[in-house]
N, C-alpha and C positions, 0 to 999 in steps of 0.2 A: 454232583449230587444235589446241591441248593436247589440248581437248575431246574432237577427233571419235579423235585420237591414243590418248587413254587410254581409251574407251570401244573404240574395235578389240582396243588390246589386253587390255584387261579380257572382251572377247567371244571373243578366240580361245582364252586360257588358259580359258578356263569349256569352252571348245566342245575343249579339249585334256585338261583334266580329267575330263569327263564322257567323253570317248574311251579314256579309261586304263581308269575304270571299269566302263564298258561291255564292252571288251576282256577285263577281269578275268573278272567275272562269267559272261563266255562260254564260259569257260575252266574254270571253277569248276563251275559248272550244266550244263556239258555233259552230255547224257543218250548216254549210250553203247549202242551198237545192234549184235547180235551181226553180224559177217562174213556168214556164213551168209545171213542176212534179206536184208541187201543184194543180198548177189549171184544172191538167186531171185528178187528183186523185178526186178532187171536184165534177168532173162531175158524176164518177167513183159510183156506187151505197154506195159503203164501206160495204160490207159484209165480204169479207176476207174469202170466204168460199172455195177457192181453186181452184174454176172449171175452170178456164183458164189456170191452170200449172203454175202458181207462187203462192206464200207464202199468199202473203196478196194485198190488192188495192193498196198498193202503189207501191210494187216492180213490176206490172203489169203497173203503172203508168209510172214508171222509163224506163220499158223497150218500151214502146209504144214513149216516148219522145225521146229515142236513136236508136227508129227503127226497134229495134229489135222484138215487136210482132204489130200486128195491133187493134184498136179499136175493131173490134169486136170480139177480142179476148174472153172479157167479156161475159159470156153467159145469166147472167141476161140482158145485151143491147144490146145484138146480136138485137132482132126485134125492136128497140126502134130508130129509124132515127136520131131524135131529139139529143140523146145522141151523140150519133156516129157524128153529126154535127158537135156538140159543139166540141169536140176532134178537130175533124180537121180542124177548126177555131183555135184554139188555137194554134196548130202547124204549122197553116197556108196555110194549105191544101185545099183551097177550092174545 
């Protein structure tokens, strides 16, 4: 009975330890991502299917925030105004 006793609790304080630092390290390595990105990515349909010439919605996101492609890059919002608005509100384009 001590046995199964002190093997629990030798497994929770490991599994409570490794949780602190896990937690730490999250915290520590966070990669910080400007506002901006995010919230044209939001707009952004999130398919990730490619047809604009970047990877995924977000690196299309990324480069639309830095200039380098335009809103209607997107080919699911190419006809979609609304979307395209919103983008350039966000980046301040009116």
């Amino acid at each position: 009975m001590q046995t199964i006793l002190a093997a629990t609790l030798l497994l929770g304080g490991l599994g409570f330890a490794f949780g602190l630092v896990l937690g730490y390290a999250a915290e520590k390595f966070a990669i910080k991502i400007d506002p901006k990105i995010e919230k044209v990515f939001e707009a952004l349909p999130g398919a990730n299917c490619g047809a604009c010439g970047f990877t995924s919605c977000m690196e299309l996101a990324r480069a639309i925030v830095e200039g380098k492609a335009k809103a209607s890059a997107c080919l699911l919002i190419k006809k979609k105004q609304k979307q395209i608005d919103q983008i350039s509100r966000i980046l301040g384009n009116e």
